[in-house]
ChimeraX commands (.cxc) that place a marker at each C-alpha (Angstrom):
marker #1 position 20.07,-6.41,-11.34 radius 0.5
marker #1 position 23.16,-4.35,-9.62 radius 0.5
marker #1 position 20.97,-1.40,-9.26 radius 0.5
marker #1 position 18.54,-3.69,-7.33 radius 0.5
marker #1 position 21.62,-5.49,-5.23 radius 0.5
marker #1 position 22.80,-1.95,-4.76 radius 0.5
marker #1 position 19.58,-0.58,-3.55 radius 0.5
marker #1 position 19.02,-3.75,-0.95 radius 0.5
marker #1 position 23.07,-2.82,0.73 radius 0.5
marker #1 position 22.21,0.28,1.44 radius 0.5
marker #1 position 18.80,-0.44,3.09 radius 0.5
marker #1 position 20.88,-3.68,5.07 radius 0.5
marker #1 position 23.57,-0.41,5.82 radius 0.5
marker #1 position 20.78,2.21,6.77 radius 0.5
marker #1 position 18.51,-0.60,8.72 radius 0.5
marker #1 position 21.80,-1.06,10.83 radius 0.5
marker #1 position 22.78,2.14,11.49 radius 0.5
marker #1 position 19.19,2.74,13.02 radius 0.5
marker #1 position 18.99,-0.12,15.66 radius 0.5
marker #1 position 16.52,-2.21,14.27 radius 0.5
marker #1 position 15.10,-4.38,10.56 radius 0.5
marker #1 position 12.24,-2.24,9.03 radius 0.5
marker #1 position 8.86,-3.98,8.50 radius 0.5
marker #1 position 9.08,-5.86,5.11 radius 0.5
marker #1 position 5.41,-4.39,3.37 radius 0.5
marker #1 position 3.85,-5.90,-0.16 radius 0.5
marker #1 position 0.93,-4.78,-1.80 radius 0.5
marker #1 position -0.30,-5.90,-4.93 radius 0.5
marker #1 position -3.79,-3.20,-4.63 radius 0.5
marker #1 position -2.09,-0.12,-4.16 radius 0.5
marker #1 position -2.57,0.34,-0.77 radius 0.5
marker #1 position -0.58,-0.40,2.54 radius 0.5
marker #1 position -0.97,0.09,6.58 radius 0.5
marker #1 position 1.85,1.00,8.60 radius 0.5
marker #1 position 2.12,1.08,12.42 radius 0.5
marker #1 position 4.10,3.18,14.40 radius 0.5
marker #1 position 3.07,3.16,18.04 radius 0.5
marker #1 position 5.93,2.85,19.88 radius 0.5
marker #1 position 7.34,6.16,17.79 radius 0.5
marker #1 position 3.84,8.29,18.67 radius 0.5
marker #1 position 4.78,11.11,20.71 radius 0.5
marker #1 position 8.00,11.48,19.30 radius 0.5
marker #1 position 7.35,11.77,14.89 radius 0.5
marker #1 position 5.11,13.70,13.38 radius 0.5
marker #1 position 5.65,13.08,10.09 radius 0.5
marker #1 position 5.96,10.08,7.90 radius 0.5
marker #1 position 7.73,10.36,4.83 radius 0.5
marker #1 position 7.32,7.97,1.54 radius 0.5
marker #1 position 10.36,8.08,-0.66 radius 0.5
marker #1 position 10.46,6.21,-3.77 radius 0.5
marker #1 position 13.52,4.52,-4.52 radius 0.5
marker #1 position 12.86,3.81,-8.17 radius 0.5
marker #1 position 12.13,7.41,-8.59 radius 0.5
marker #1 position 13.38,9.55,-5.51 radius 0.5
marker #1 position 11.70,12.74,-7.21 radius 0.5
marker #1 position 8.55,11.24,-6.02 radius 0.5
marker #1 position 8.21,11.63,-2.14 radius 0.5
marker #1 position 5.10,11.67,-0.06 radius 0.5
marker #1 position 4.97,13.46,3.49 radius 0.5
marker #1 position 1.73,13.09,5.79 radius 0.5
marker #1 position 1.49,14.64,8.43 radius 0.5
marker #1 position 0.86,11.80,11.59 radius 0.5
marker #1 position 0.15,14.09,14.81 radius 0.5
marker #1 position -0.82,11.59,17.56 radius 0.5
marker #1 position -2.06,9.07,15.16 radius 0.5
marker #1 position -0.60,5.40,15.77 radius 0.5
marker #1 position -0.94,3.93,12.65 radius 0.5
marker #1 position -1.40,5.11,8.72 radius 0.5
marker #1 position -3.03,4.11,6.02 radius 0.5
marker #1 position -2.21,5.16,2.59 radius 0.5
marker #1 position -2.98,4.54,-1.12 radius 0.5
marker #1 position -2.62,5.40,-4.55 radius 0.5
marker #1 position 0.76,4.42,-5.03 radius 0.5
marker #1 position 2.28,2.52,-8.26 radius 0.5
marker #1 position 4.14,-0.54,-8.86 radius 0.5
marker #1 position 7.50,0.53,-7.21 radius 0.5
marker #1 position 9.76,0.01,-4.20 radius 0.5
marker #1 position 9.29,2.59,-1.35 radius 0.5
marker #1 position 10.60,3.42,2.03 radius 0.5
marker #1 position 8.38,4.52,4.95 radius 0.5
marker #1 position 10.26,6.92,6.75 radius 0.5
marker #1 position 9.11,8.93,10.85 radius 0.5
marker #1 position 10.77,12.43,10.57 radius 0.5
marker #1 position 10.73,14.74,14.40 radius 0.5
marker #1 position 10.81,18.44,14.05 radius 0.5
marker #1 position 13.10,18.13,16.92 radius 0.5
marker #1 position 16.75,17.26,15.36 radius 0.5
marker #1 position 18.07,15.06,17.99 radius 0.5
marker #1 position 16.06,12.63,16.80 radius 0.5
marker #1 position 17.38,11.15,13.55 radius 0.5
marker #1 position 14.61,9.95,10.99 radius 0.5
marker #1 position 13.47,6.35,11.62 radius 0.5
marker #1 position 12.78,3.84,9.06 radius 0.5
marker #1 position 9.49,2.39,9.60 radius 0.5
marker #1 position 8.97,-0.16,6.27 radius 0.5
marker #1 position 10.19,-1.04,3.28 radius 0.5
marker #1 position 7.07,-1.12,1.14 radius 0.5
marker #1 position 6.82,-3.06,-2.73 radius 0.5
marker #1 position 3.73,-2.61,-4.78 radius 0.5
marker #1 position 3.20,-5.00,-6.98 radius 0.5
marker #1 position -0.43,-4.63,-8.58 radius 0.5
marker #1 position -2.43,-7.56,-9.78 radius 0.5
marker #1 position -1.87,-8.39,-13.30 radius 0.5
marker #1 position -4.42,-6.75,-16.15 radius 0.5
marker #1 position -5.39,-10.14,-17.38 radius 0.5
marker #1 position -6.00,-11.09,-13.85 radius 0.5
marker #1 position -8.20,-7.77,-13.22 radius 0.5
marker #1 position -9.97,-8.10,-16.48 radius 0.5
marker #1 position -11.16,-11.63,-15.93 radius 0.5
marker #1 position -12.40,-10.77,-12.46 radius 0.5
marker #1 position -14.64,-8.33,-14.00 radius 0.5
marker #1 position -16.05,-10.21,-16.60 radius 0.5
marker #1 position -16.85,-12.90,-13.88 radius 0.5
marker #1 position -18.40,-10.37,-11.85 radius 0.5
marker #1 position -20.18,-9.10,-15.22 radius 0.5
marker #1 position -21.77,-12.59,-16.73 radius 0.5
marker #1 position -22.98,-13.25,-12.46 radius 0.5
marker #1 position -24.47,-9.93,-12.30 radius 0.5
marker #1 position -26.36,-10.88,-15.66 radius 0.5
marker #1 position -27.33,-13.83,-15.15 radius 0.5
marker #1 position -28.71,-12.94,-11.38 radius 0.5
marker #1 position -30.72,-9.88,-13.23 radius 0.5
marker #1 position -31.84,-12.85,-15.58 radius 0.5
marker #1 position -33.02,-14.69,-13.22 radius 0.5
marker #1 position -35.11,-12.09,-11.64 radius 0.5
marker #1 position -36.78,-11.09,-14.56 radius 0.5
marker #1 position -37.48,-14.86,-15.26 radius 0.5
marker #1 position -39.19,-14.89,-12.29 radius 0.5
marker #1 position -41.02,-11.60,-12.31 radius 0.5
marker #1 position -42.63,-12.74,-15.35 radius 0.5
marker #1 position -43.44,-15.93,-14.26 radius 0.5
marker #1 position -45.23,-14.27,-10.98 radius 0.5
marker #1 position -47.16,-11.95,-13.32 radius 0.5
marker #1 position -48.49,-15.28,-15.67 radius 0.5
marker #1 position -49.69,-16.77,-12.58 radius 0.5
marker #1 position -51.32,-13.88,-10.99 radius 0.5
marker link #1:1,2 radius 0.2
marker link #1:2,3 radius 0.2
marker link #1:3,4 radius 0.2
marker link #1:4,5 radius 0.2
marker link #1:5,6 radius 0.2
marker link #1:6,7 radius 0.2
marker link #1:7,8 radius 0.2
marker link #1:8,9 radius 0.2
marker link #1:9,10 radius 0.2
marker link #1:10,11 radius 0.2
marker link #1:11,12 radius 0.2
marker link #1:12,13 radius 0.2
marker link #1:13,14 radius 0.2
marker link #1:14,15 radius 0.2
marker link #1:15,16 radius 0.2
marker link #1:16,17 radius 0.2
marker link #1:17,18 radius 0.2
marker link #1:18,19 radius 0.2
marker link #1:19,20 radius 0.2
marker link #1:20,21 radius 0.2
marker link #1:21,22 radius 0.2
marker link #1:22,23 radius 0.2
marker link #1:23,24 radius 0.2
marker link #1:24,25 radius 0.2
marker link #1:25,26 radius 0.2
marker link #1:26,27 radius 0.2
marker link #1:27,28 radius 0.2
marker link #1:28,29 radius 0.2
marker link #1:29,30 radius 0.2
marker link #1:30,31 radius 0.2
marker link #1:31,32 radius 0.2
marker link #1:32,33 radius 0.2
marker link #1:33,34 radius 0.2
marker link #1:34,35 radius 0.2
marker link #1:35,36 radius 0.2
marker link #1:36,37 radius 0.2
marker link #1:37,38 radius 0.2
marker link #1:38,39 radius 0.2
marker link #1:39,40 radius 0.2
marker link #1:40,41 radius 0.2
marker link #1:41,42 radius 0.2
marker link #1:42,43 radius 0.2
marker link #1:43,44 radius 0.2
marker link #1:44,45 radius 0.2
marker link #1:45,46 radius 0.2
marker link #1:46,47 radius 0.2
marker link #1:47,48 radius 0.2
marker link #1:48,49 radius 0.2
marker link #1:49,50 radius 0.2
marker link #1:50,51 radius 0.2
marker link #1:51,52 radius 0.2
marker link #1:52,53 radius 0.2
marker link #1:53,54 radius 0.2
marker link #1:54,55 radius 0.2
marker link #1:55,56 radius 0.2
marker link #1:56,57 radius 0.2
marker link #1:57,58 radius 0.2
marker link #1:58,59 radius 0.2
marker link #1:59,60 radius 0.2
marker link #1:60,61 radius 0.2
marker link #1:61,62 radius 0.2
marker link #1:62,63 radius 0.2
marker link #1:63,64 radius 0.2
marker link #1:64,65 radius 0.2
marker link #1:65,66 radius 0.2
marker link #1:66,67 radius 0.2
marker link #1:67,68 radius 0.2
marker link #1:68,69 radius 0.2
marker link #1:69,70 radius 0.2
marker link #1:70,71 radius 0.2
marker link #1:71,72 radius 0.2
marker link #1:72,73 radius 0.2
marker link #1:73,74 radius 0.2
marker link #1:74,75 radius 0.2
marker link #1:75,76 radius 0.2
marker link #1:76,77 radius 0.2
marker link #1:77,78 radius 0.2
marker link #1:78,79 radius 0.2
marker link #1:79,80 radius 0.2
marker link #1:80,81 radius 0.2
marker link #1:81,82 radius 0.2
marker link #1:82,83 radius 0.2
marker link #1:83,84 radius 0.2
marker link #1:84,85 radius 0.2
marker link #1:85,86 radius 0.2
marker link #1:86,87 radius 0.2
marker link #1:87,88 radius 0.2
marker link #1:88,89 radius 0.2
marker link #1:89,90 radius 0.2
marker link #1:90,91 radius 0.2
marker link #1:91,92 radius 0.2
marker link #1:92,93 radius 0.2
marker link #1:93,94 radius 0.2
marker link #1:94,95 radius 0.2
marker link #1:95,96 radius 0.2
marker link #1:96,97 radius 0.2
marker link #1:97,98 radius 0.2
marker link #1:98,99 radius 0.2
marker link #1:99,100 radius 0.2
marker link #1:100,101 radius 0.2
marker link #1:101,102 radius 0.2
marker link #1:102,103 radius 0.2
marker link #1:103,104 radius 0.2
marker link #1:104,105 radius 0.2
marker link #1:105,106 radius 0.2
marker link #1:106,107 radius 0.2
marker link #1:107,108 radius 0.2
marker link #1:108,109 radius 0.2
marker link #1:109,110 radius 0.2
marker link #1:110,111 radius 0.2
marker link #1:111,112 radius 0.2
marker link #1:112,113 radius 0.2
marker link #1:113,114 radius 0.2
marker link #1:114,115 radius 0.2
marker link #1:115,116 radius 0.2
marker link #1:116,117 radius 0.2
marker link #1:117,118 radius 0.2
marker link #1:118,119 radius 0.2
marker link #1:119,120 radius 0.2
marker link #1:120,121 radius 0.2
marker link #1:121,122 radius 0.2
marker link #1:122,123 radius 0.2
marker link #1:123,124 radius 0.2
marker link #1:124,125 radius 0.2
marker link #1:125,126 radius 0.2
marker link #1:126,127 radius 0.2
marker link #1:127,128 radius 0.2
marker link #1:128,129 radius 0.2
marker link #1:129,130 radius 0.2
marker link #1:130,131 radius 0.2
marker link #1:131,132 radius 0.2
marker link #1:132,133 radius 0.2
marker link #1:133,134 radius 0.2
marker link #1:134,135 radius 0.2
marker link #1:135,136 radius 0.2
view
């Protein structure tokens, strides 16, 4: 609980000191896009820095691209940083980014949904097959 109060100061402190709120991000599949347009010309790389873990950081590189997709990331909080090779510019926070994936009950059940319609639609077709075949 203080660790978490602790980490959402500093972000308040750091979203301050660069001019501007970073873009609140939640994804509960793993997966996030960001947009950076109005940063294009000057970043060209974005940097993903996990704050639960801050041994595990991501950079891609984002040459003239205006927006990023990404994926593969675990439950966590992370921050979405723009970093110039030119060091006037300071790094920019972009997002502050919480996966949250979909429960395993949740997933499983999905499945088996997906698993007893799939069955029952082969069923069906083979019903019907046969039933073509009697009458021809």
């Amino acid at each position: 609980m203080v660790g978490t109060l602790c980490r959402a100061l500093m972000l308040l402190l750091f979203c301050f000191a660069q001019g501007g709120a970073a873009e609140q991000v939640q994804s509960q599949e793993g997966y996030f896009v960001l947009h950076f347009e109005e940063y294009e010309g000057r970043y060209d790389t974005l940097q993903i820095i996990s704050l639960d873990d801050a041994a595990k950081t991501v950079r891609v590189d984002v040459t003239g691209q205006r927006q990023a997709t990404l994926s593969g990331f675990a439950d966590g909080h992370y921050q979405a940083r723009l970093l110039s090779r030119d060091p006037a510019d300071p790094p920019r926070l972009l997002a502050e980014i919480e996966v949250s994936h979909h429960s395993l009950e949740q997933a499983l059940a999905l499945f088996f949904i997906g698993l007893l319609a799939f069955l029952f639609l082969l069923t069906l077709l083979l019903v019907f097959q046969r039933r073509e075949q009697n009458h021809a």
